[in-house]
MIDRENGU-657138 format. One record per residue (C-alpha): chain; x negated, y negated, z; residue number from 1; residue in three letters. Coordinates in Angstrom, 2 decimals. Each point is the difference from the previous one (the first is absolute). Layout:
BEGIN
{mol A | east X | north Y | up Z | seq NUM | type ALA}
...
***
This chain:
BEGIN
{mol A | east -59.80 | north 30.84 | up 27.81 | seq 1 | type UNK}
{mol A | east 1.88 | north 3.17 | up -0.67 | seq 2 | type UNK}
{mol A | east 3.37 | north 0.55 | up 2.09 | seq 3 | type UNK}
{mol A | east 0.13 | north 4.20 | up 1.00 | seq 4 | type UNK}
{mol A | east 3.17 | north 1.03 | up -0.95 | seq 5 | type UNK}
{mol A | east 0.91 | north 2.66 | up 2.90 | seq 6 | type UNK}
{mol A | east 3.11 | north 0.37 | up -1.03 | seq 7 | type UNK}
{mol A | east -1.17 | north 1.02 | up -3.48 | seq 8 | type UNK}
{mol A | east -2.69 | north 2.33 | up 1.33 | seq 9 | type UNK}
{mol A | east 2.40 | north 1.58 | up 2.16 | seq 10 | type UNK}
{mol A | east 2.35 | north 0.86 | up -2.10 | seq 11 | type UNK}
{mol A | east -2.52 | north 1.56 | up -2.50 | seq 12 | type UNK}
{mol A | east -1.43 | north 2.24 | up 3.04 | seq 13 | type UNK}
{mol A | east 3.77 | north 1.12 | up 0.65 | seq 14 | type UNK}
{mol A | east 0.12 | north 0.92 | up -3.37 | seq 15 | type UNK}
{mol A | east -3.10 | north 1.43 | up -0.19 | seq 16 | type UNK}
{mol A | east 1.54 | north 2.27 | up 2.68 | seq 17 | type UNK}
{mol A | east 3.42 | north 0.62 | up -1.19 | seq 18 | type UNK}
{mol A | east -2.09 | north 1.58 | up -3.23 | seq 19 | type UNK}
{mol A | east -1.73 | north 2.31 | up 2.47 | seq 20 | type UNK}
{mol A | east 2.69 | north 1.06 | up 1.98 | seq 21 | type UNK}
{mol A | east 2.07 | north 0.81 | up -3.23 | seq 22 | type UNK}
{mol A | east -3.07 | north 2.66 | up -1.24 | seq 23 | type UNK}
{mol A | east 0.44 | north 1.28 | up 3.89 | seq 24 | type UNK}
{mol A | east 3.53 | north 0.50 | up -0.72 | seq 25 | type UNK}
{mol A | east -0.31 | north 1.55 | up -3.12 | seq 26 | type UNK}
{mol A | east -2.29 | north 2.41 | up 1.27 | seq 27 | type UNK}
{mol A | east 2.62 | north 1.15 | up 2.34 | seq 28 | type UNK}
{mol A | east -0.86 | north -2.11 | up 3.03 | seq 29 | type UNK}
{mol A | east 1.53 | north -1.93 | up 2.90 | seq 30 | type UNK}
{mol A | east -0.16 | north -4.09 | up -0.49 | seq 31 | type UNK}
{mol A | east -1.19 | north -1.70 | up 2.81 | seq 32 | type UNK}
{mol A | east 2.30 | north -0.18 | up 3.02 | seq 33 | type UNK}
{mol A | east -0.25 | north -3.17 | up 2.05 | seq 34 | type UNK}
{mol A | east 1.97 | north -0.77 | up 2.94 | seq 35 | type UNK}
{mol A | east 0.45 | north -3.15 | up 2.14 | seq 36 | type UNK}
{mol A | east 0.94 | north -0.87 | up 3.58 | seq 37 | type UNK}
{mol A | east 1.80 | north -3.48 | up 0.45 | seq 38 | type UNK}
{mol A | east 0.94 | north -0.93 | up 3.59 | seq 39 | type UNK}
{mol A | east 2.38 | north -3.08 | up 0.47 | seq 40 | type UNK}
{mol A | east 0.66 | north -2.51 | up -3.10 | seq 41 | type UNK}
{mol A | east -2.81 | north -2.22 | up 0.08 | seq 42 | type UNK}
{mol A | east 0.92 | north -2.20 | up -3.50 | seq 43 | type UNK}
{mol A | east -4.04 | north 0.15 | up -0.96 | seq 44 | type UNK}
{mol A | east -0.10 | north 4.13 | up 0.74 | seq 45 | type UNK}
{mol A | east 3.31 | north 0.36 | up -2.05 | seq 46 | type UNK}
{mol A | east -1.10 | north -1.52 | up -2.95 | seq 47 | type UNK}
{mol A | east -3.98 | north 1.76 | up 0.45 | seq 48 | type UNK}
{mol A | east 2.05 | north 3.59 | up 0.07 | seq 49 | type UNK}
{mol A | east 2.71 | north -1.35 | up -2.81 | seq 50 | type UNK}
{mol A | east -2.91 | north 0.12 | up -2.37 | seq 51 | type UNK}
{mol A | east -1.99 | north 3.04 | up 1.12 | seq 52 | type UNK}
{mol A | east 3.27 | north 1.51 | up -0.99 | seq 53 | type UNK}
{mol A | east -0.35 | north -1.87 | up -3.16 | seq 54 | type UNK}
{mol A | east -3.50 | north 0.77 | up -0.99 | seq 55 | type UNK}
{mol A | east 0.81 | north 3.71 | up 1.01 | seq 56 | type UNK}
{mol A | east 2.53 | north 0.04 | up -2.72 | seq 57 | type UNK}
{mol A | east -2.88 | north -1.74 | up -2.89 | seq 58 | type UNK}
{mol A | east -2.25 | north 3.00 | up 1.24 | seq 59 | type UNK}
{mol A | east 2.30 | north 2.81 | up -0.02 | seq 60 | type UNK}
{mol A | east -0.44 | north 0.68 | up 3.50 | seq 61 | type UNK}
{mol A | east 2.98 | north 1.43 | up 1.94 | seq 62 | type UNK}
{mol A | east 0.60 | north -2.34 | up 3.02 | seq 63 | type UNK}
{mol A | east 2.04 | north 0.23 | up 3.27 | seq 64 | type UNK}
{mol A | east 0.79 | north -2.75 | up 2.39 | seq 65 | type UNK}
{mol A | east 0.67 | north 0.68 | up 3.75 | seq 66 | type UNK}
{mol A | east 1.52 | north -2.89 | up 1.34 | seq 67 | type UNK}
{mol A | east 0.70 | north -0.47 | up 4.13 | seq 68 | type UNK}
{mol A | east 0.83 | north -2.53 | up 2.37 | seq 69 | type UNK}
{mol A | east -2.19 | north -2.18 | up 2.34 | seq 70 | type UNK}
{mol A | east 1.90 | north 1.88 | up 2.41 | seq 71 | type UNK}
{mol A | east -2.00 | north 2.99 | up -0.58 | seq 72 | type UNK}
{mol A | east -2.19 | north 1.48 | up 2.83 | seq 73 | type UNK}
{mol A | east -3.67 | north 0.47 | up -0.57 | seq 74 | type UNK}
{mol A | east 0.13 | north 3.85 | up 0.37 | seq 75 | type UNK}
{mol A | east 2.76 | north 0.00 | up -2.36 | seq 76 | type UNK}
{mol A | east -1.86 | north -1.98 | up -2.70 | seq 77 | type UNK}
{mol A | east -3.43 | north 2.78 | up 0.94 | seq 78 | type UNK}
{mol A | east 2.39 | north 2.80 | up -0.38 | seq 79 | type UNK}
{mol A | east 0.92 | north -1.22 | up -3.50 | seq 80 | type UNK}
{mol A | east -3.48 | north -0.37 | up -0.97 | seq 81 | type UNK}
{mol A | east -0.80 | north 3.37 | up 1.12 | seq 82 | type UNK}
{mol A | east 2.87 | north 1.40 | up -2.45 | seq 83 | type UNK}
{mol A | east -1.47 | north -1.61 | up -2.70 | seq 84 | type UNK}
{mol A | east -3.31 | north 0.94 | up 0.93 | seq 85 | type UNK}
{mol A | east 1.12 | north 4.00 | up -0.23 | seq 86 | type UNK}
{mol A | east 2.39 | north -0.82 | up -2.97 | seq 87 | type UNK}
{mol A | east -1.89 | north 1.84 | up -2.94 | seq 88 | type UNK}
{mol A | east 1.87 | north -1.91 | up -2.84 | seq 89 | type UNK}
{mol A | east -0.99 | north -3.95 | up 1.41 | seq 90 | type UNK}
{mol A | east -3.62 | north -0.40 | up -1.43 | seq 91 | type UNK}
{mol A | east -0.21 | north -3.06 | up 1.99 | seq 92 | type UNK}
{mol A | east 1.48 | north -2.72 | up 2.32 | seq 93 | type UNK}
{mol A | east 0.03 | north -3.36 | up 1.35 | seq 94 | type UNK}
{mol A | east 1.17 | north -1.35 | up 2.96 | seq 95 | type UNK}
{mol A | east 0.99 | north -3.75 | up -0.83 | seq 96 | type UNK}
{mol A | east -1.19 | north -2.50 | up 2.51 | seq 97 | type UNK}
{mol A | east 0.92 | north -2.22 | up 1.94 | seq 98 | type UNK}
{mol A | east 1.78 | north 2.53 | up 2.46 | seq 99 | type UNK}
{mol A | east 1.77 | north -0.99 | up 3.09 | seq 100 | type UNK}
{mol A | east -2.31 | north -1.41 | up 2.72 | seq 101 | type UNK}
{mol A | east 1.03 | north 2.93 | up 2.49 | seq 102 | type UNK}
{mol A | east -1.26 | north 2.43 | up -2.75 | seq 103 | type UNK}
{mol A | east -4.06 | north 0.37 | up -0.18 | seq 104 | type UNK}
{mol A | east -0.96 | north -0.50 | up -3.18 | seq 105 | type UNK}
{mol A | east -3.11 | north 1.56 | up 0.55 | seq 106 | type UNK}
{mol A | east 1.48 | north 3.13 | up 1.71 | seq 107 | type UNK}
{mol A | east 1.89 | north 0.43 | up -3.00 | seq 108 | type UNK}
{mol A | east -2.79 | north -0.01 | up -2.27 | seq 109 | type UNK}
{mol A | east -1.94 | north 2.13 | up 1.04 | seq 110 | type UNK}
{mol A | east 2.68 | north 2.55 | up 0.10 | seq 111 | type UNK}
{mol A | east 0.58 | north -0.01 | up -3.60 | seq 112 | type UNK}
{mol A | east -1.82 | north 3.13 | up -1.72 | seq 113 | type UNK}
{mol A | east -3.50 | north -1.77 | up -1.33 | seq 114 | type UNK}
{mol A | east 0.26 | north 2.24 | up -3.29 | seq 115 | type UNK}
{mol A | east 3.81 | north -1.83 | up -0.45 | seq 116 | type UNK}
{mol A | east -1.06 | north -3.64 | up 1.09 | seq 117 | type UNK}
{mol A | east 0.05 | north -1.85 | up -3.73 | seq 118 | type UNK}
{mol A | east -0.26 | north -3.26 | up 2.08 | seq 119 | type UNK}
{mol A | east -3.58 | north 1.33 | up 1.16 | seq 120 | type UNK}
{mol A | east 0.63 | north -1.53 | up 3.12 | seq 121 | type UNK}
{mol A | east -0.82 | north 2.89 | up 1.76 | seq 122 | type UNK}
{mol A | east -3.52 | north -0.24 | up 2.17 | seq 123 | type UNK}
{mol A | east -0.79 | north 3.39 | up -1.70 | seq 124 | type UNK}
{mol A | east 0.29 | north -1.72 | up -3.42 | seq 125 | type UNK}
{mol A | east -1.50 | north -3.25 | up 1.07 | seq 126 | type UNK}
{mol A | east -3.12 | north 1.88 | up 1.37 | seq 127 | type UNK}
{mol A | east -0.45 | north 1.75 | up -2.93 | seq 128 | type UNK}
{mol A | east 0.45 | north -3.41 | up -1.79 | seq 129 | type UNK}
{mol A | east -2.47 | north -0.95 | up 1.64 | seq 130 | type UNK}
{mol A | east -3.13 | north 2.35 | up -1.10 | seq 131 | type UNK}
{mol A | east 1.76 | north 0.73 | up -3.22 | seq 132 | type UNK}
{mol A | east 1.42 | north 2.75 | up -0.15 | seq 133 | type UNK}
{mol A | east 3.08 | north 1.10 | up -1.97 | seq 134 | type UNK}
{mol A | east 3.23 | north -1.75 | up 1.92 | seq 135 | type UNK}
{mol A | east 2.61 | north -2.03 | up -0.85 | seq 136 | type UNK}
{mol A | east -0.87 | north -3.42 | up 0.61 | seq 137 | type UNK}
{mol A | east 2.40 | north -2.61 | up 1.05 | seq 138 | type UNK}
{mol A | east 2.07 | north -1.47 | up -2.36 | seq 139 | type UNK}
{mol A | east -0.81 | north -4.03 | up -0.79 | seq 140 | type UNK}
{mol A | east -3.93 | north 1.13 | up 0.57 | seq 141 | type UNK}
{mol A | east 0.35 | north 2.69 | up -2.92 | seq 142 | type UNK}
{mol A | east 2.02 | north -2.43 | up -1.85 | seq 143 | type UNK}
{mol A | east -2.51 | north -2.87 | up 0.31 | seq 144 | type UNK}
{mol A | east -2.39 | north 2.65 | up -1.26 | seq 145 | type UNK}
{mol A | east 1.66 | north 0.80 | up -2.71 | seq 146 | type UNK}
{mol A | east 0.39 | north -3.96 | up -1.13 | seq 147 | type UNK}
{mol A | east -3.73 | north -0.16 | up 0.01 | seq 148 | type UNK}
{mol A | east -0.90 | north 3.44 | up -2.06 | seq 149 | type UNK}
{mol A | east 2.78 | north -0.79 | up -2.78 | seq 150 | type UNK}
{mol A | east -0.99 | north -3.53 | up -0.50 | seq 151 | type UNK}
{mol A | east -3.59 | north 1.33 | up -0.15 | seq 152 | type UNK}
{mol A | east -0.96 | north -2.70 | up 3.11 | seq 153 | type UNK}
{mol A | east -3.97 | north 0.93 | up 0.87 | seq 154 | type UNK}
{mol A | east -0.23 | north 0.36 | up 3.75 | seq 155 | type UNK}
{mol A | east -3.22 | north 1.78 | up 0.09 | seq 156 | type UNK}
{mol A | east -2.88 | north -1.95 | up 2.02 | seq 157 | type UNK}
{mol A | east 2.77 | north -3.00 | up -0.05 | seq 158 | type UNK}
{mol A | east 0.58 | north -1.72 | up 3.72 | seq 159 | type UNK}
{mol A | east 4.30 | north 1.02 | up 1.00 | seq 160 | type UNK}
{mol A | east 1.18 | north -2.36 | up 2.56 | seq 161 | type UNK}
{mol A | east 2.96 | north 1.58 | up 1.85 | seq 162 | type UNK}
{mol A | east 2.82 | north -2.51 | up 1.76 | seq 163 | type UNK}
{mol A | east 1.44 | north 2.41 | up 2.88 | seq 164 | type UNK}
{mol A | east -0.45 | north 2.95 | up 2.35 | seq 165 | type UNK}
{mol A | east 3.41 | north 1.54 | up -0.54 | seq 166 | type UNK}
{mol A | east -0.40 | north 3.69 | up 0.38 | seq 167 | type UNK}
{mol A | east 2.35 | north 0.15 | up -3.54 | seq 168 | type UNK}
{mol A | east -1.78 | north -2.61 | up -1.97 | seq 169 | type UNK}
{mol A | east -3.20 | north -1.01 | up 1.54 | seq 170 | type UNK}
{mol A | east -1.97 | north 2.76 | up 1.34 | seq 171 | type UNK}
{mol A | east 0.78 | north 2.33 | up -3.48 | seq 172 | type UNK}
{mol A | east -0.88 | north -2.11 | up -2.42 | seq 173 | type UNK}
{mol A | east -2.59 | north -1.16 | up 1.77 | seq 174 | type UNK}
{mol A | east -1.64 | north 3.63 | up 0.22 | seq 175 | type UNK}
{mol A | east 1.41 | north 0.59 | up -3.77 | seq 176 | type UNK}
{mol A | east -2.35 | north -2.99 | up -1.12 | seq 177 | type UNK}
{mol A | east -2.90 | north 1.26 | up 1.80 | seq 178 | type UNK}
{mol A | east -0.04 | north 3.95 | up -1.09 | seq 179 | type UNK}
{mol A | east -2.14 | north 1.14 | up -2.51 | seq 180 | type UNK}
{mol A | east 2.24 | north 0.07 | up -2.87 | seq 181 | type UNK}
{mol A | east 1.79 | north -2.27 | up -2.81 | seq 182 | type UNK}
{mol A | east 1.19 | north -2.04 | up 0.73 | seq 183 | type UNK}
{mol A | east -2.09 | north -0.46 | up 3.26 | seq 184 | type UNK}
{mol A | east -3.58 | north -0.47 | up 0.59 | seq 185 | type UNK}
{mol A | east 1.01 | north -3.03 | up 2.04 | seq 186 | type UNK}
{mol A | east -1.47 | north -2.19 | up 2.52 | seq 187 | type UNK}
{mol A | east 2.37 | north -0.52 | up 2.17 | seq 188 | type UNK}
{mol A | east 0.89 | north -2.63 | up 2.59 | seq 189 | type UNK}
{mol A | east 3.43 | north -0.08 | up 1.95 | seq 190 | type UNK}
{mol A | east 1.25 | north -3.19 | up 1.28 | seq 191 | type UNK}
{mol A | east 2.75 | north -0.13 | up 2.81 | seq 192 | type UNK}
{mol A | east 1.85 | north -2.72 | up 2.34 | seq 193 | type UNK}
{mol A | east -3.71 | north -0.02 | up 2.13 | seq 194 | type UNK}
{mol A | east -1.77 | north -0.80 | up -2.88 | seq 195 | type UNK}
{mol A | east -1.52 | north -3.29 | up 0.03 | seq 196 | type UNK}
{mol A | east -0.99 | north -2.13 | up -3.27 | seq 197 | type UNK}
{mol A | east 2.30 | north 2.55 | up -2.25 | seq 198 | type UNK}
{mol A | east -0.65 | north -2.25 | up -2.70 | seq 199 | type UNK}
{mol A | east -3.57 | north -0.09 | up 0.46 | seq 200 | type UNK}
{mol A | east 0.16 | north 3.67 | up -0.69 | seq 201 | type UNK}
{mol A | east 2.58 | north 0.29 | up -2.82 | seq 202 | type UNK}
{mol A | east -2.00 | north -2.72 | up -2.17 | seq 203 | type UNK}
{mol A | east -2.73 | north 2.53 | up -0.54 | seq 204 | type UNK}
{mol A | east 2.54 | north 2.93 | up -0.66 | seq 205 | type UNK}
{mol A | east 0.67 | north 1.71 | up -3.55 | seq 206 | type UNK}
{mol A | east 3.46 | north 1.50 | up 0.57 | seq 207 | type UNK}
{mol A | east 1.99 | north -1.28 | up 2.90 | seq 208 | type UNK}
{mol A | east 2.85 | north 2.51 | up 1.46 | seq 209 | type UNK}
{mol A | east 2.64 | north -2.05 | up 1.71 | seq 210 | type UNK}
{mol A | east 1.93 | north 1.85 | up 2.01 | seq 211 | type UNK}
{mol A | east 0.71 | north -2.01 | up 3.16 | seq 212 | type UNK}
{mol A | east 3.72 | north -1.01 | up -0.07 | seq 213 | type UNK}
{mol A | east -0.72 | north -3.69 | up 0.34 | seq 214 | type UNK}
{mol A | east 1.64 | north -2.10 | up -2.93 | seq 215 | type UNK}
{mol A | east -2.27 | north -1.47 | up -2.33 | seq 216 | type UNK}
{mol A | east -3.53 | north 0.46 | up 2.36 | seq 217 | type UNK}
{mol A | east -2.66 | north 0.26 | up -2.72 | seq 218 | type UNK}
{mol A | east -0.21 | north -3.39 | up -1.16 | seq 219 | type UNK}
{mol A | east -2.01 | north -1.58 | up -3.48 | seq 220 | type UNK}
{mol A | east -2.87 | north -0.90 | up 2.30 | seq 221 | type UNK}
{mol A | east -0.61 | north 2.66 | up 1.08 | seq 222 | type UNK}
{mol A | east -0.43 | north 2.21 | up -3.15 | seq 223 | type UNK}
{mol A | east -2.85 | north 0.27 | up -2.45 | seq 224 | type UNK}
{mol A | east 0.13 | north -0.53 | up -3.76 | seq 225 | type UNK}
{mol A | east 0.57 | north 3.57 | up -1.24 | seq 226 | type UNK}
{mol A | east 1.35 | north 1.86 | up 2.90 | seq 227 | type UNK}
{mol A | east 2.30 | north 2.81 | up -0.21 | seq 228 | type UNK}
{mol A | east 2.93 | north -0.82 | up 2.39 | seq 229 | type UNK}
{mol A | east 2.64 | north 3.02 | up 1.15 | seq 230 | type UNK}
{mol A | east 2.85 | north -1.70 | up 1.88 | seq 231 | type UNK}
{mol A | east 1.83 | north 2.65 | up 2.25 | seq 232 | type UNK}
{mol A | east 1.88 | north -2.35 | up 2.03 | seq 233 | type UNK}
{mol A | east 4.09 | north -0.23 | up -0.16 | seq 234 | type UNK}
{mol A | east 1.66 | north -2.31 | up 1.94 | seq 235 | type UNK}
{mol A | east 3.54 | north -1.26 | up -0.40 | seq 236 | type UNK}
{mol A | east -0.45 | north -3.78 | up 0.09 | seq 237 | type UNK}
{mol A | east 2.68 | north -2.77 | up 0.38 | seq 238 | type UNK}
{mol A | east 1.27 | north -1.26 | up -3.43 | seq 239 | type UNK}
{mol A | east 3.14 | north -2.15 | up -0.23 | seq 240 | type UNK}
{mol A | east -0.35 | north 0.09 | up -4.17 | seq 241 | type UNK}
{mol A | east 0.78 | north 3.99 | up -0.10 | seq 242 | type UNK}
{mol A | east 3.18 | north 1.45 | up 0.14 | seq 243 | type UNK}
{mol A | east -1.51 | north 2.32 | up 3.00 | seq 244 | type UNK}
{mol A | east -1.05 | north -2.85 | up 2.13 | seq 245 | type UNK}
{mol A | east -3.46 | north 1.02 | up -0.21 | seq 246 | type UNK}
{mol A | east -3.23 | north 1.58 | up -2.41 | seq 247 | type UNK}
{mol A | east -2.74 | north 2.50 | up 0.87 | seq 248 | type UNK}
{mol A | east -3.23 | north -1.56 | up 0.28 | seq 249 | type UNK}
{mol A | east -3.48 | north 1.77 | up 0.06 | seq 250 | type UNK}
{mol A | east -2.97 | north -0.92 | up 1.97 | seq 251 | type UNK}
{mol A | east -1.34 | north -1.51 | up -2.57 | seq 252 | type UNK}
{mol A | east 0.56 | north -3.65 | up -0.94 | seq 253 | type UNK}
{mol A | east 0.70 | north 1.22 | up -3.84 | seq 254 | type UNK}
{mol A | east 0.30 | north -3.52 | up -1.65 | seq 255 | type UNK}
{mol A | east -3.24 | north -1.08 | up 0.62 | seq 256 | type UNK}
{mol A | east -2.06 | north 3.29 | up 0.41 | seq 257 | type UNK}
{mol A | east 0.51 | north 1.50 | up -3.00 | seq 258 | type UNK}
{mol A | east -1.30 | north -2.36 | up -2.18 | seq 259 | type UNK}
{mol A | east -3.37 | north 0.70 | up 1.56 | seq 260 | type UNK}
{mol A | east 0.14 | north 3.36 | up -0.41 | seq 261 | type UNK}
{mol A | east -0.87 | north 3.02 | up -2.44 | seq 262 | type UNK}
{mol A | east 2.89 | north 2.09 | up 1.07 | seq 263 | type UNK}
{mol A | east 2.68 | north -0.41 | up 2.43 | seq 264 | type UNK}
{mol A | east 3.48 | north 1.92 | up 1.08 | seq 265 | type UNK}
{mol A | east 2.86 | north -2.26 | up -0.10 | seq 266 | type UNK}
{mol A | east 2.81 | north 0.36 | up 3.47 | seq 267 | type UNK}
{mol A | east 2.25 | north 1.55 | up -1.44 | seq 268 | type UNK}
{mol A | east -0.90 | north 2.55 | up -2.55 | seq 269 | type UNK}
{mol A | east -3.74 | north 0.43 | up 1.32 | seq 270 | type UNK}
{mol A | east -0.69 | north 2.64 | up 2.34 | seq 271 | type UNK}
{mol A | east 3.61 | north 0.71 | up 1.39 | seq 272 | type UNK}
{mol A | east 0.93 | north 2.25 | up -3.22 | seq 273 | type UNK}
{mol A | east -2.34 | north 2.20 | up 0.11 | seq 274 | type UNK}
{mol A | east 0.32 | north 1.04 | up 3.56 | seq 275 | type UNK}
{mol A | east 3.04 | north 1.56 | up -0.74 | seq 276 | type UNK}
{mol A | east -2.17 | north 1.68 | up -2.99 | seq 277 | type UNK}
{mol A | east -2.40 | north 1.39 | up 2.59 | seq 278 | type UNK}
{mol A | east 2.20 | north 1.41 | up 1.98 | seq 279 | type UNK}
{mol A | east 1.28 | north 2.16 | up -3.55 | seq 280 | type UNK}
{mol A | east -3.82 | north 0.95 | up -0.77 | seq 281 | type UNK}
{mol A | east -0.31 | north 1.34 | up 3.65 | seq 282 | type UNK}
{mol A | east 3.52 | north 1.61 | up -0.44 | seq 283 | type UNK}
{mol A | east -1.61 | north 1.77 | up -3.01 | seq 284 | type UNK}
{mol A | east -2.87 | north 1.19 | up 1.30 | seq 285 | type UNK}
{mol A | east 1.77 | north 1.56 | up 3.07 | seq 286 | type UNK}
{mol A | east 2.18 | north 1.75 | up -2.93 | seq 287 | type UNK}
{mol A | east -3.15 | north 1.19 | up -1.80 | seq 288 | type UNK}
{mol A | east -2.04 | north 1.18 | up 3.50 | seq 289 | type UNK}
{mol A | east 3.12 | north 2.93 | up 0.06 | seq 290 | type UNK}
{mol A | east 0.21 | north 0.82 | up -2.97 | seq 291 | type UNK}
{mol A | east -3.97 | north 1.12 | up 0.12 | seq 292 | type UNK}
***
């Protein structure tokens, strides 16, 4: 079984960046600009933008951080995302979610520039996802893709079984697996809540993407000797033995899985890591589309 260290591949990608974006400098260039939106002080969104900031910094980036209460109006929040849509200098921004429930999230998505959207949330970006075309792909989907090219996991003509629908997780890595690429070349099947006999299914699958928020789901049984396992899940579980009161937990019931399997991301360290790194690559390549 070999653990995939995504906080060791992600911080070789940042530096892999921070090398380009020192040639762009020395050529005279602008680094990257990115810029995020955080509405209210959600503890989870605080720490999420706390290291974009952080990974910014590693990459050489220039970052800025617009910060507003959850008393701000929905056409306030669209006006400031039309700013930064005309603002020449900002190669690219994110809106962090959640927002406010009298702010539509959707709304405010689609009013951020599709050429600027390094979250590739965007339904510009995820159509052109999906026929493959060049976009920038959501985050933890590019990251998982990454995992899989760098530890040279073969996905062609191999059966991916997909836990989820999420339009952030799910459906993107889902259509990543299936392209005609590599990694890709998958068969793909995607489970969801009106799924019945999941295990049935996952038993006959070669890589397994977890990404359904449900602590510990994907149990021994019902994995196959030699599987490649990608847990996305993260939730804060109840533990009276840490100092916090409580420890993130995948979807993915590590323990007993992973002996079973031929590579699998650990909760944390796995997949979380290099969405951040994503989000820099996209940053980059927003930097790089000007600069042609």
């Amino acid at each position: 079984m070999t653990l995939i260290d995504g906080k060791k591949t992600a911080n070789d990608i940042k530096l892999e960046i921070a090398a380009e974006v020192a040639d762009m400098v020395a050529r005279g260039e602008r680094a990257p600009h990115l810029a995020a939106i955080l509405v209210g002080h959600d503890g989870g969104s605080e720490t999420y933008v706390a290291n974009k900031v952080k990974a910014c910094e590693m990459c050489g980036f220039q970052s800025t951080l617009l910060r507003f209460e959850d008393t701000i109006t929905e056409e306030e929040l669209l006006a400031e995302i039309d700013r930064l849509n005309s603002d020449e200098s900002v190669d690219g921004f994110i809106v962090q979610l959640p927002l406010p429930r009298h702010i539509d999230e959707q709304k405010v998505t689609e009013a951020i520039d599709p050429q600027k959207d390094v979250d590739g949330f965007h339904p510009v970006n995820v159509g052109k996802m999906s026929i493959g075309l060049p976009c920038f792909k959501s985050a933890t989907p590019s990251g998982i893709m990454d995992l899989l090219e760098r530890y040279g996991i073969e996905t062609r003509g191999k059966h991916a079984v997909v836990l989820g629908r999420s339009n952030i997780v799910g459906k993107p890595i889902a259509t990543l697996l299936m392209q005609k690429a590599n990694p890709g070349n998958c068969t793909v099947t995607v489970c969801h809540s009106a799924t019945p006999d999941i295990a049935k299914i996952t038993r006959d699958a070669d890589i397994i993407i977890a990404a359904l928020g449900s602590p510990e789901f994907l149990k021994e049984e019902m994995v196959k000797e030699g599987a490649v396992v990608i847990d996305v899940g993260t939730t804060r579980v109840p533990d009276a033995s840490r100092k916090s009161g409580f420890r993130l937990t995948g979807d993915v019931d590590f323990e007993h899985v992973a002996p079973k399997c031929s590579f699998i991301t650990p909760v944390p360290g796995g997949v979380g890591p290099m969405t951040i790194c994503s989000l820099m690559k996209n940053t980059l390549q927003a930097r790089k589309q000007k600069v042609k």
